[in-house]
N, C-alpha and C positions, 0 to 999 in steps of 0.2 A: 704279207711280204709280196714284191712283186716277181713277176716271172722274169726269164731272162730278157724274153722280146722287150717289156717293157722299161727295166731299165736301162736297155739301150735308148730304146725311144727318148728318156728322160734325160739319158747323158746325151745323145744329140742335140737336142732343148738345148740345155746349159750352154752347150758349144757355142750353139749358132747366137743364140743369146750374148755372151760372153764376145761376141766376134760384132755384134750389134751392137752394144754397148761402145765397145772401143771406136767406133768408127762414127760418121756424122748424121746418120740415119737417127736417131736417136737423142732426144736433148732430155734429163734428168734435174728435175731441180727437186730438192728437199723444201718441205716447211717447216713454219715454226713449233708445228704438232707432232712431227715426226713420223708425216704423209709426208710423200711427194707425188709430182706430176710428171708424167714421160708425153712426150710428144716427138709424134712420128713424121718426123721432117717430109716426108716423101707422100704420104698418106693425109696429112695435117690432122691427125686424129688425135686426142689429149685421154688419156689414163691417168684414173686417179689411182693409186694406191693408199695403201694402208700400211699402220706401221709394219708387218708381217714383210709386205711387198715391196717396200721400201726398206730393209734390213737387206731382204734378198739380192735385190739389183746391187746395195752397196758390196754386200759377199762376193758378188760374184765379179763385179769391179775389181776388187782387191784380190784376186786371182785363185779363188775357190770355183775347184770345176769340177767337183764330182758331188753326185747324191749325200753322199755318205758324210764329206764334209758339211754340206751343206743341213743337212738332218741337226748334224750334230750342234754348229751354232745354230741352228732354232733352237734346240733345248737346251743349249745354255743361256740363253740371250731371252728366253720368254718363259723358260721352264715348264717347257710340256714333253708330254711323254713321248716315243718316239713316232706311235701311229699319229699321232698329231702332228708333230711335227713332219711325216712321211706326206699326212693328206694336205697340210697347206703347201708342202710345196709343188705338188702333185696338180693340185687347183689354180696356184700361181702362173705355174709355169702354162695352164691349159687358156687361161685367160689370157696371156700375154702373148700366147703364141695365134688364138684367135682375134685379136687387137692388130696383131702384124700382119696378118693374111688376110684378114677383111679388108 
C-alpha cells in the first residue's frame, strides 16, 4: 500500500494528466490492436502504449481522477488483483510522466 506522500504524488499525476489530455498538447490515437500512440505536440515525441496504457488514457478521458477508481477498472477490465493493478498504474503513470518532461 502506498504512503500518504505518495498518493498524493499519484493523484497529482492523474490531474495534470487528465488536464493534458483535454487540451492540444497531446494527440491520442487508438489502433486496431488496442495499442495506441500519444504524441506530444509540443515535444514531437511519439509513445507507444499498450493495451494497459491505452485503457488508462481512455479512463481517464472519461472523467476517472482518482487511484482508486482507476485500480478498480484495471481489475475489472483485465482481471488482476489489486497490487497489479496498483503497480501498472504506478509504472504508467512514471513512464508518461518521464515522456512529458523529457
Amino acid at each position: 500500500m502506498l504512503n500518504l506522500a505518495q498518493q498524493e504524488v499519484l493523484s497529482l499525476a492523474i490531474d495534470i494528466l487528465s488536464q493534458i489530455l483535454a487540451s492540444d498538447q497531446l494527440t491520442h490515437t487508438i489502433l486496431a490492436d488496442n495499442t495506441s500512440v500519444l504524441l506530444n505536440v509540443n515535444g514531437m515525441r511519439v509513445l507507444s502504449l499498450n493495451e494497459t496504457g491505452t485503457f488508462l488514457v481512455e479512463a481517464i478521458k472519461q472523467g476517472m481522477r482518482t487511484e482508486e477508481q482507476l485500480v478498480a477498472a484495471l481489475r475489472q477490465e483485465f482481471d488482476v488483483d489489486e497490487a497489479t493493478a496498483r503497480r501498472d498504474l504506478e509504472q504508467f503513470l512514471k513512464a508518461l510522466q518521464s515522456h512529458l518532461t523529457a
